[in-house]
C-alpha positions in Angstrom: 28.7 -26.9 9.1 27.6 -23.3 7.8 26.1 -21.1 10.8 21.8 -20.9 10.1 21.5 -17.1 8.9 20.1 -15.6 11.2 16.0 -14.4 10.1 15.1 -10.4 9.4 13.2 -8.9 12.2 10.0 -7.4 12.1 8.3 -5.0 14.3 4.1 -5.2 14.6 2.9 -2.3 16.5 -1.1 -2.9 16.6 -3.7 -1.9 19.4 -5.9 -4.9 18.2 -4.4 -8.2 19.6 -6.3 -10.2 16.8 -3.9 -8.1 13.9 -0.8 -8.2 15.8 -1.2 -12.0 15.5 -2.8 -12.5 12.2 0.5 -10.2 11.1 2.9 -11.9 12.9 1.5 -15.5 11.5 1.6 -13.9 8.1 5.0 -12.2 8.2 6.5 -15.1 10.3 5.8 -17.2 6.7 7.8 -14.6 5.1 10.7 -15.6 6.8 10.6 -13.0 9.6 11.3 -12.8 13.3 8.3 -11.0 14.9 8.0 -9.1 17.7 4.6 -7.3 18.6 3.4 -4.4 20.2 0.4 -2.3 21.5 1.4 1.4 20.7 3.8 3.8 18.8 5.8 4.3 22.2 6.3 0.2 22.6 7.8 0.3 19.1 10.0 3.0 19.7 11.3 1.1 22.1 11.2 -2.6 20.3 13.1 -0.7 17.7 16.0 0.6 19.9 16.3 -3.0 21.1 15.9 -5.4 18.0 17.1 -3.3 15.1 14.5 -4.2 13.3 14.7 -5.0 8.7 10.7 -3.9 8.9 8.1 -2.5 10.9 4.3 -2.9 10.1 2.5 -0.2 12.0 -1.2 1.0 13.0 -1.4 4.4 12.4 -4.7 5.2 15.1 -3.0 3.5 18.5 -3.2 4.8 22.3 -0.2 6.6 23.9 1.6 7.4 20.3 0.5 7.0 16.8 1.9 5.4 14.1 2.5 8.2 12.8 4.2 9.6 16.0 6.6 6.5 15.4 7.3 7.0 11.4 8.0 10.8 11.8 10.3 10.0 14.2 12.0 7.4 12.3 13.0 9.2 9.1 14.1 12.4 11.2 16.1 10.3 13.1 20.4 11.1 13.0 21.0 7.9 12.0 20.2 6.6 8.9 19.7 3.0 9.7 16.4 4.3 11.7 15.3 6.4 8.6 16.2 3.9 6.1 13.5 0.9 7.9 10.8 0.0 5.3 7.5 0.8 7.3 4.5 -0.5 6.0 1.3 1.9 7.3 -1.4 -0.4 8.0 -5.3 1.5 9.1 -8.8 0.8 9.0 -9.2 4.8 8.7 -11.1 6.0 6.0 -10.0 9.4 3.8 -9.3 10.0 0.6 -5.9 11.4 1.3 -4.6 8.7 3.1 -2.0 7.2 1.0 -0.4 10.6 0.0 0.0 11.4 3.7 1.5 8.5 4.4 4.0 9.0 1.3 4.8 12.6 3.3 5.5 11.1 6.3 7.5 8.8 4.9 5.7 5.3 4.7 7.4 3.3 2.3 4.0 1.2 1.7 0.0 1.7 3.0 -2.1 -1.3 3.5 -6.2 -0.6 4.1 -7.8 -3.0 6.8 -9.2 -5.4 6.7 -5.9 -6.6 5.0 -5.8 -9.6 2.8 -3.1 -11.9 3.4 -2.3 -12.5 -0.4 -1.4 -9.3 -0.7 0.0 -8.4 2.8 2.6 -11.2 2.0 3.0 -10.2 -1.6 3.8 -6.5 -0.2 6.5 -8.0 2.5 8.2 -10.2 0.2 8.6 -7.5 -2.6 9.8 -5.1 -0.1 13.2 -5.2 -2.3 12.0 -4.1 -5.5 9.5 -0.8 -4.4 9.3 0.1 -7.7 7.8 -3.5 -8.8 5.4 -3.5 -6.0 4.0 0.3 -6.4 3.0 0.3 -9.8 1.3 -3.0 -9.1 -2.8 -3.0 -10.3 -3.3 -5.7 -7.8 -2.3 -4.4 -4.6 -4.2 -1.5 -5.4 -7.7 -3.1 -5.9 -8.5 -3.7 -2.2 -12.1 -4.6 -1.7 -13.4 -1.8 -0.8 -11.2 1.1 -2.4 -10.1 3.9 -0.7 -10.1 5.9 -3.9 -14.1 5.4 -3.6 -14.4 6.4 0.0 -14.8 10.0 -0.8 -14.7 10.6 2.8 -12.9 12.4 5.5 -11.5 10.9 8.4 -11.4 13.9 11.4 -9.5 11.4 13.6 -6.4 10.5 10.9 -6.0 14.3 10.1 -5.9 15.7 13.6 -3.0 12.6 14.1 -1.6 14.1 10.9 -1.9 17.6 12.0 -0.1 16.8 15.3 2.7 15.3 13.7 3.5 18.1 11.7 2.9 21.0 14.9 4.9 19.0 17.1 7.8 17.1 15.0 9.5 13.8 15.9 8.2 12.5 19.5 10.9 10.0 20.0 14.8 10.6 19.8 
């Protein structure tokens, strides 16, 4: 009898107890082993341990951002670490928030409150990028971010940090 394959694992890293578990639900039906955490410096960790296929991550969380934990990632020596898809996930409103997430190296940005259709659709077509970015769907959220016009002080004084300071993990 063939050995059961053994699932991908996923990393949630979420202040809000009610997404980490509306995630993990969600990406569980993808086929993925979740694990679930409150802060950039829990998934640092969670990612040392489970060598994880994806991580879904906050960007505003206490002790260290997301972005604290993505920056870190893709400046990390070893490639497996840098090659992780991370999906950037934030209820943060600013116009400029899906090119800084493209700089730090996000390989997809999900606006709150997400939408499970397209959370899923996101996960699953994690292996054709291409497909999934030029997508007119996942781009329509209902309320667009393109139409914010505003500027969130909180997500560019993360962003700013992150750039002073460099990687916080190694």
């Amino acid at each position: 009898m063939p050995a059961t394959p053994t699932p991908p694992r996923c990393i949630i890293a979420d202040d809000l107890r009610a997404s980490r578990e509306l995630l993990r639900a969600w990406i569980t039906e993808c086929g993925y082993k979740c694990t679930t955490v409150s802060n950039g410096c829990d998934a640092w960790a969670a990612v040392n341990h489970a060598h994880p296929q994806l991580i879904v991550s906050d960007i505003e969380m206490p002790v260290a951002s997301g972005l604290d934990l993505l920056c870190s990632l893709r400046k990390h020596a070893s490639t497996d670490f840098q090659s992780i898809p991370v999906i950037v996930i934030s209820s943060l409103r600013d116009d400029d928030i899906r090119s800084f997430v493209d700089e730090a190296g996000g390989t997809f940005f999900l606006a709150k409150p997400l939408n499970k259709k397209v959370t899923q659709r996101v996960v699953r077509g994690l292996h054709d990028l291409a497909s999934i970015k030029n997508d007119e769907f996942l781009w329509r959220p209902e309320e667009p971010i393109e139409s914010a016009k505003q500027i969130s002080p909180t997500l560019r004084r993360l962003y700013r940090e992150v750039l002073e300071k460099g990687p916080k993990f190694r």
